[in-house]
C-alpha positions as CSV (number, residue, x, y, z in Angstrom):
1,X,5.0,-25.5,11.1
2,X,3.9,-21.8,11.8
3,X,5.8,-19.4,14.3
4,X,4.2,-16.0,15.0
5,X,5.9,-13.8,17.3
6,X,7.0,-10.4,18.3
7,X,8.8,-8.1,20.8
8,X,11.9,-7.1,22.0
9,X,12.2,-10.2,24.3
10,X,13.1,-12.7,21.6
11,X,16.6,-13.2,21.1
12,X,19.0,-14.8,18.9
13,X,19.2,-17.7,21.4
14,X,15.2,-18.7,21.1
15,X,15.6,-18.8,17.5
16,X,18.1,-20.8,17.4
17,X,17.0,-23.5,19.4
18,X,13.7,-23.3,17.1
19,X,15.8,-23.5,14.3
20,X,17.4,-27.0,15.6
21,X,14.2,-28.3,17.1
22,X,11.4,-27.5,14.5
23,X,13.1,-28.1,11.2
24,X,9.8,-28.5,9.1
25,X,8.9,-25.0,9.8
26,X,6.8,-23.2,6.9
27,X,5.9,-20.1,8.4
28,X,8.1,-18.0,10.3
29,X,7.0,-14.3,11.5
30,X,9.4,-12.1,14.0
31,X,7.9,-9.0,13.4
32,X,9.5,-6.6,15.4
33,X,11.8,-8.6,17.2
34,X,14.4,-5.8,17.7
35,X,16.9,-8.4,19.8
36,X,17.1,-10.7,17.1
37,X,20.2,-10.6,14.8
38,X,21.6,-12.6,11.5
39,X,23.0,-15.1,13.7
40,X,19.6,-16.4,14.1
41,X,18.5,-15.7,11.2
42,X,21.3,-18.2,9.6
43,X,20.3,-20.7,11.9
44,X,16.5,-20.4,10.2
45,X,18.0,-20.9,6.7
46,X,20.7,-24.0,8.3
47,X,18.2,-26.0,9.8
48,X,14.8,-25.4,8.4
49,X,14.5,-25.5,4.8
50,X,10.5,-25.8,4.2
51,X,10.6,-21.9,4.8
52,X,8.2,-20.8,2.1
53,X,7.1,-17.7,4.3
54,X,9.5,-15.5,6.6
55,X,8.5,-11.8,7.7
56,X,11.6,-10.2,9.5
57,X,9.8,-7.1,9.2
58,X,11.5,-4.1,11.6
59,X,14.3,-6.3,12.8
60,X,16.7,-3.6,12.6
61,X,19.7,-5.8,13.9
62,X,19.5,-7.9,10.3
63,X,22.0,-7.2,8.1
64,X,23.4,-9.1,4.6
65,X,25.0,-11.5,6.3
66,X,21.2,-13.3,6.9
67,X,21.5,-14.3,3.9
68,X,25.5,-14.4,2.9
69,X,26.6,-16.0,5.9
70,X,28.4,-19.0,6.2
71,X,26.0,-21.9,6.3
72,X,26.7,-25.1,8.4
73,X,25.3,-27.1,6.5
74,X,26.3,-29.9,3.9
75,X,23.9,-29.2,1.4
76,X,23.9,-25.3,0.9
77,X,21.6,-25.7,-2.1
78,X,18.3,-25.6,0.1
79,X,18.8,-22.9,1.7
80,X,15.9,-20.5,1.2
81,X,15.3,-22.1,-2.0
82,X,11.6,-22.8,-1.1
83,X,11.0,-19.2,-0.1
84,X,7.8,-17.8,-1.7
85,X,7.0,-14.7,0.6
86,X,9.8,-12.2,2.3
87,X,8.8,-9.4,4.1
88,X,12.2,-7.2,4.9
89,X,10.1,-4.2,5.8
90,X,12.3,-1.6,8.1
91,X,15.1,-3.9,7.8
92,X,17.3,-0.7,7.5
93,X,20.9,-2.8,7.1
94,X,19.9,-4.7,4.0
95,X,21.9,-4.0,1.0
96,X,22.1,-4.3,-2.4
97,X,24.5,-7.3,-1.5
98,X,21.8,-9.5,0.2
99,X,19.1,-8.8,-2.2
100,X,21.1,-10.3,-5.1
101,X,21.8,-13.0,-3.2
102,X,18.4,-13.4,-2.1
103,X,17.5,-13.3,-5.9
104,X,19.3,-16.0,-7.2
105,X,18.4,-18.3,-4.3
106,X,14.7,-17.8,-4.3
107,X,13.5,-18.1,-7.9
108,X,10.5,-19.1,-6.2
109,X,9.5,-15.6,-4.6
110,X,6.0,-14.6,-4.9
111,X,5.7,-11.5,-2.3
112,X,8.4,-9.4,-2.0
113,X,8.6,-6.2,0.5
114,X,11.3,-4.5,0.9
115,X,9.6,-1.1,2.0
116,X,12.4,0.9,4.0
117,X,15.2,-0.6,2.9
118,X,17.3,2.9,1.9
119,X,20.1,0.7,0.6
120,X,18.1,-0.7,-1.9
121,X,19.5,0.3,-5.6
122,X,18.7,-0.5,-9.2
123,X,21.3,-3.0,-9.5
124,X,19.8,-5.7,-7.2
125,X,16.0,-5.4,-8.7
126,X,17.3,-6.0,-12.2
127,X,19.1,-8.9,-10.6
128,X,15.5,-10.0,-8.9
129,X,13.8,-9.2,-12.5
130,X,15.7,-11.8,-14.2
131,X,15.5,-14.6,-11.7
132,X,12.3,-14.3,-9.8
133,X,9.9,-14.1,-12.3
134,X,6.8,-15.0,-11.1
135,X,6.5,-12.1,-8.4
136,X,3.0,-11.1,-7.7
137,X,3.4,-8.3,-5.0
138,X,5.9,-6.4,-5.0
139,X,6.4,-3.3,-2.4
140,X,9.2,-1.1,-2.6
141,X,7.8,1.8,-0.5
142,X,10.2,4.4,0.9
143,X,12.9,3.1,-1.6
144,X,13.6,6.5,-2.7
145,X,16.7,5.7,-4.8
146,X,14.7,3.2,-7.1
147,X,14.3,4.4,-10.8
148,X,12.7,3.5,-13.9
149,X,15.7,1.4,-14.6
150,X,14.5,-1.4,-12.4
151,X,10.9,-0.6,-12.2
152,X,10.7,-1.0,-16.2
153,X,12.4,-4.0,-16.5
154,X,10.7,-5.7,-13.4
155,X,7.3,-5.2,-16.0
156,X,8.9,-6.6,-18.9
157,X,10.2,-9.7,-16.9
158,X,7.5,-10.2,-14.1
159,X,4.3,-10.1,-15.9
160,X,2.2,-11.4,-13.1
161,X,2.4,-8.4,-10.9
162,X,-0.4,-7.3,-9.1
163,X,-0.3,-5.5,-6.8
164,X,2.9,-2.6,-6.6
165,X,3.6,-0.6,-4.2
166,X,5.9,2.5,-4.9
167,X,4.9,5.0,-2.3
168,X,7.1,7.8,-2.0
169,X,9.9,6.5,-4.8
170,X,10.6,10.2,-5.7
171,X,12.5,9.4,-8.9
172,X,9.7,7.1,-10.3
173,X,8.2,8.6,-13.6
174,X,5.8,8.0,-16.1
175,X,8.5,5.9,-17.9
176,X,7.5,3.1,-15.4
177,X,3.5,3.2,-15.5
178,X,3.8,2.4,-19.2
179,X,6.1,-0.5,-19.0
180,X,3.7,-1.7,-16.3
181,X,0.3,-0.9,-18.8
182,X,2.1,-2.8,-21.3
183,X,3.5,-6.1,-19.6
184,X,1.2,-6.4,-16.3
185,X,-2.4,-6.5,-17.4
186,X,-3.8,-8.3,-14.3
187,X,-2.2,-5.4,-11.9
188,X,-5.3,-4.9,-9.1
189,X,-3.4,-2.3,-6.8
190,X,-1.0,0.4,-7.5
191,X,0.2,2.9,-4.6
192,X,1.8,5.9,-6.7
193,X,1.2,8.2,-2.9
194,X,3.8,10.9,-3.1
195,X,5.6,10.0,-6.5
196,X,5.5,13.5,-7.8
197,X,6.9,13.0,-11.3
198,X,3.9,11.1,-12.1
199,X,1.5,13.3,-14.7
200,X,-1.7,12.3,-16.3
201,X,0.0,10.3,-18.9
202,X,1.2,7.9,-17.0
203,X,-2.5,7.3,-15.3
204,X,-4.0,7.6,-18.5
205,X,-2.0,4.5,-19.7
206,X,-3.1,2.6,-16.6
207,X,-6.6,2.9,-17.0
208,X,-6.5,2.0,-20.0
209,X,-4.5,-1.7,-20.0
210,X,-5.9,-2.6,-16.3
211,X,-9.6,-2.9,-16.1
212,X,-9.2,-5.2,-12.9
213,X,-7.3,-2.5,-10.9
214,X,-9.6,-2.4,-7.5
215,X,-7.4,-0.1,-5.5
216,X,-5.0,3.1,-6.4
217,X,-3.6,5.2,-3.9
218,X,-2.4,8.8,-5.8
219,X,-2.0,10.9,-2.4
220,X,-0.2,14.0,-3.1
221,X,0.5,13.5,-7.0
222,X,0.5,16.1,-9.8
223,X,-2.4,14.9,-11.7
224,X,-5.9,16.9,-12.7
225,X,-9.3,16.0,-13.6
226,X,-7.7,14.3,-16.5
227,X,-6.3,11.4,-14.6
228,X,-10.0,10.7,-12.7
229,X,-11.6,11.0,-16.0
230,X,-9.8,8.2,-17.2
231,X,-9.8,6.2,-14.2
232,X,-13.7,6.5,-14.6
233,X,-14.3,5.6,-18.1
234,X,-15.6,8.6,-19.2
235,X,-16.6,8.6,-23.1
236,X,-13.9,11.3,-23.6
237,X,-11.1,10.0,-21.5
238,X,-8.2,7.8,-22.9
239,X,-9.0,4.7,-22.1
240,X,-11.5,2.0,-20.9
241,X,-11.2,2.9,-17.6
242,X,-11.1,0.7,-13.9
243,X,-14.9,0.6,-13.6
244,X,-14.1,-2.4,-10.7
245,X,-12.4,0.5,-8.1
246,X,-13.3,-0.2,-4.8
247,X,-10.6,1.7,-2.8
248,X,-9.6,5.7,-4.3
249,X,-7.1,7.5,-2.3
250,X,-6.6,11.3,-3.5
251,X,-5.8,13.1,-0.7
252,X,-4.0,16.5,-1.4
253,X,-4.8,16.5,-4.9
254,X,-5.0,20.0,-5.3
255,X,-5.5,20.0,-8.9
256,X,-8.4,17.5,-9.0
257,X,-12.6,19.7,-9.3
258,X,-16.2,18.8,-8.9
259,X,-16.5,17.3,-12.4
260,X,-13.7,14.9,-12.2
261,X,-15.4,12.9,-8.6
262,X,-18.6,13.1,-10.0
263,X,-17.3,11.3,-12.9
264,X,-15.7,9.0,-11.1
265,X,-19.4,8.1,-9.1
266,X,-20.5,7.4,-12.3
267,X,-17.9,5.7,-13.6
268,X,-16.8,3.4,-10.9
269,X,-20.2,2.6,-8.6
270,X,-18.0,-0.4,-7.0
271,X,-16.1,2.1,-4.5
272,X,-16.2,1.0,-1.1
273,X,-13.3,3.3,0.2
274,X,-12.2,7.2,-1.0
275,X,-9.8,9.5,0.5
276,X,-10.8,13.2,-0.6
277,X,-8.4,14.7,2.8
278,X,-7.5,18.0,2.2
279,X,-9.1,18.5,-1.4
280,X,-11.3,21.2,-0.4
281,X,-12.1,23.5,-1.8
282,X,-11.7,22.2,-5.5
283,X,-13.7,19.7,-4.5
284,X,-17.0,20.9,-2.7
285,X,-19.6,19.2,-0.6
286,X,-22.1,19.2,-2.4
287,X,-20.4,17.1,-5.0
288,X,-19.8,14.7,-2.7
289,X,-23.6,14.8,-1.9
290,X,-24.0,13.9,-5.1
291,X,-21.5,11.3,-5.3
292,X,-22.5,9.8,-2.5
293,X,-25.5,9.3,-3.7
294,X,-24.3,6.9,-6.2
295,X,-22.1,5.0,-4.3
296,X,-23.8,2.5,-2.2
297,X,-21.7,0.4,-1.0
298,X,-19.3,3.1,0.8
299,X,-17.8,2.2,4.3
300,X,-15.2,4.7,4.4
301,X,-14.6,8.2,4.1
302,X,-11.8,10.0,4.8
303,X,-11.7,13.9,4.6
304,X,-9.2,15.3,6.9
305,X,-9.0,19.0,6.8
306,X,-11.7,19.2,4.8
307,X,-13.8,22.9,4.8
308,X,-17.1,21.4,6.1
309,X,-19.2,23.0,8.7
310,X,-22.2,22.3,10.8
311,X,-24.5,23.1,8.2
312,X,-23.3,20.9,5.6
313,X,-22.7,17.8,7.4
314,X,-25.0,15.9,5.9
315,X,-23.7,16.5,2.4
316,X,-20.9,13.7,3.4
317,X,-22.7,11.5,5.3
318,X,-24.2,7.9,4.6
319,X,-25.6,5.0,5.8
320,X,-23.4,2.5,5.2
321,X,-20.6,4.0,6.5
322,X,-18.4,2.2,9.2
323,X,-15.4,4.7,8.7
324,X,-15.7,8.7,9.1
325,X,-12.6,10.2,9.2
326,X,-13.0,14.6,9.8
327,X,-9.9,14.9,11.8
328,X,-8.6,18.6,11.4
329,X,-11.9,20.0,10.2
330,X,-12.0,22.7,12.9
331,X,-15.5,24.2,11.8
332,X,-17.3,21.6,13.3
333,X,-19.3,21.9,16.1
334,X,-21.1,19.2,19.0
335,X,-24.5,19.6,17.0
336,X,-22.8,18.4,13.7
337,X,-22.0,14.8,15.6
338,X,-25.6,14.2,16.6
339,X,-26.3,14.3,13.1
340,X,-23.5,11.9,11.9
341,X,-24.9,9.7,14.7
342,X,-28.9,9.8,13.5
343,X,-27.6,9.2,9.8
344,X,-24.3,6.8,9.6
345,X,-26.3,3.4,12.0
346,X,-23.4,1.3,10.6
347,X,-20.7,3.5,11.8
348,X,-17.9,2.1,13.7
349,X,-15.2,4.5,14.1
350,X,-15.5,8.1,13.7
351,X,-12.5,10.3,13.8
352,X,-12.6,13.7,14.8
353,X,-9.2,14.9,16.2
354,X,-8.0,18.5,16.1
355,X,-11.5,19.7,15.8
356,X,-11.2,22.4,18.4
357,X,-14.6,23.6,18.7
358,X,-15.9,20.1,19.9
359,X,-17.2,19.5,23.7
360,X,-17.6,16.9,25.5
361,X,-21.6,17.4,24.7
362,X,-20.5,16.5,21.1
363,X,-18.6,13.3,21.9
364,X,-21.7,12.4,24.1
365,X,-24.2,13.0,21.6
366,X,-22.2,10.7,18.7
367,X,-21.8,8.1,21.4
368,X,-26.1,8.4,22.6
C-alpha cells in the first residue's frame, strides 16, 4: 500500500509495472526520481486509484500531461479522485493547465505544494479555491508570479488553512494577510521569508485573529518593532497577540531593536526555536541575555553573522540548547567554544563555519 523511493535509477518502466501489479496503492513517494516521466505517472492514476498520497517532488521530467493524459481506462472518473496530499515541489514543467485539472479532479485535497512551480499563475489557484475547499496546507513557495488575486480568494473559500507557506512570492501584500486574519482563524504557521511588500499592518492583523499561530518565519521583511510588539501581546500593540509561538524566524530584520525581542520573551515564553541571523547590531547581546533568560524551553538558536565576540559568549548561550548556529561570526575565537561546551550539556550540533579565527584547539575543546 506504501512506496517510498528515490534516485535517478527509477524509471518509467519500474513504475509501470507497480502501477499494474499493486493497484491498491495509498502512498506513493518518488522523490527525486529524475528518470521518471508522465508516462508513468499516467500509469499511477490508470491503474491505482486508492492514491490518497503522491509526492513527485523534484521530478523534473513531469509535465501536464501527468495529469491530462489520455487514460486507459474505462472508468476515467477515479482517477485521482481520492487524492488528499500532492507534493509537486520542483516539478518545474507543471502549468497552469494541469493544476486546473488537478483541481477539479481532487476536491478531496488536503496538502497541497506546489513550491517551484514558476508556471504557476492566478488563474489555476482560483480554480483550486473553488473546488478544493477543505485545504489545510498549502505551500506556494518560490511562486513568484502569485498575487493577492488568488491568495485572497483561497481565504475566503478555504477556511481551514493552517499552515501557508508563501516564501519569496514577491508580489504578495498586505491585501492577502487580512483576507487570511479574516477567514482562517486556526492558521498555526505562516512563512512570509522574503515577501517584501509586507508592512506591519498586515502582521498586526495576524496577531490579532490567530492566537494558535505556533510558527512564523518573516526572514528578510520590512517590518519594525511594531510587528514583534504585536506578535507578543504587548498591552499597547494591536492585537491579542500569538502568545503560543514556539518557532520565530527574523533573520535580516534590520529594522527590528532591543525592546521589540525582549517583548517578545515576555510575551511569548513558549519559543523553542528563533532566528535573530544577521540582526546585529539593532539587536544586542545583552538583550538576548535577557531573553534568554525567559525562555526555557529554547533548543535552537540561530545567529549567523551575528557581532559577538569571545567576551560575550555567554550572553547567547543556554542549557537547553541542542542547536547553536554562529556561522559567519568571525570574531570568535577557540576559547569562546570551550565555553559553549561547559554551558550548552544538551547541545547537539553546533555550527561555526566561516569563523576564520577558529583552530583546530577550538574544535577540540567543543568536542572535550
Amino acid at each position: 500500500k506504501v512506496l517510498k523511493t528515490s534516485g535517478q535509477w527509477v524509471t518509467d518502466i519500474g513504475v509501470i509495472e507497480l502501477a499494474q501489479n499493486c493497484r491498491y496503492l495509498e502512498e506513493v513517494e518518488l522523490t527525486g526520481c529524475e528518470a521518471v516521466s508522465s508516462v508513468g505517472i499516467r500509469a499511477l492514476g490508470n491503474f491505482c486509484h486508492e492514491i490518497h498520497t503522491l509526492n513527485l517532488s523534484m521530478c523534473k521530467l513531469v509535465d501536464d500531461s501527468a495529469f491530462l493524459g489520455n487514460f486507459s481506462e474505462p472508468n476515467n472518473s477515479k482517477v485521482w479522485t481520492k487524492l488528499k496530499s500532492l507534493n509537486l515541489t520542483k516539478c518545474t514543467q507543471i502549468t497552469n493547465k494541469a493544476i486546473t485539472h488537478i483541481a477539479v479532479m481532487c476536491p478531496m485535497l488536503t496538502s497541497v505544494n506546489f513550491s517551484s512551480c514558476e508556471l504557476l499563475l492566478d488563474q489555476s489557484l482560483l480554480v483550486l479555491s473553488s473546488h478544493c475547499k477543505y485545504i489545510q496546507d498549502l505551500d506556494l513557495s518560490d511562486c513568484r508570479s502569485v498575487t493577492d488575486a488568488s491568495l485572497m480568494e483561497i481565504a475566503r473559500r478555504c477556511m481551514d488553512v493552517r499552515k501557508l507557506v508563501l516564501s519569496n512570492c514577491v508580489h504578495v501584500t498586505d491585501m492577502s494577510l487580512i483576507a487570511v486574519a479574516e477567514r482562517c482563524p486556526m492558521l498555526n504557521y505562516l512563512d512570509l521569508s522574503r515577501c517584501e511588500k509586507i508592512t506591519d499592518e498586515g502582521i498586526c492583523r495576524i496577531a490579532a485573529s490567530c492566537p494558535n499561530l505556533t510558527t512564523i518565519a518573516l526572514a528578510e521583511c520590512l517590518i519594525t518593532d511594531v510587528s514583534v510588539h504585536a506578535l507578543a501581546s504587548s498591552v499597547d500593540s494591536c492585537g491579542l497577540g500569538c502568545r503560543q509561538l514556539e518557532t520565530v524566524t527574523l533573520a535580516y530584520c534590520k529594522n527590528i531593536t532591543d525592546e521589540a525581542i525582549k517583548r517578545l520573551s515576555r510575551g511569548c515564553p513558549l519559543i523553542k526555536s528563533i532566528d535573530l541571523s544577521h540582526c546585529s547590531p539593532s539587536i544586542t547581546t545583552s538583550a538576548l541575555r535577557e531573553c534568554l533568560r525567559l525562555w526555557s524551553m529554547l533548543q535552537t538558536l540561530r545567529l549567523r553573522g551575528y557581532h559577538i565576540s569571545t567576551e560575550t559568549i555567554l550572553d547567547v548561550v543556554h542549557p537547553s540548547l541542542k542547536v547553536l548556529n554562529l556561522s559567519w561570526c568571525r570574531d570568535i575565537e577557540d576559547s569562546a567554544l570551550a565555553k559553549i561546551s561547559a554551558t550548552c550539556p544538551s547541545l547537539e550540533t553546533c555550527d561555526v563555519a566561516r569563523c576564520s579565527k577558529l583552530t583546530n584547539n577550538g574544535i577540540q575543546q567543543l568536542a572535550a
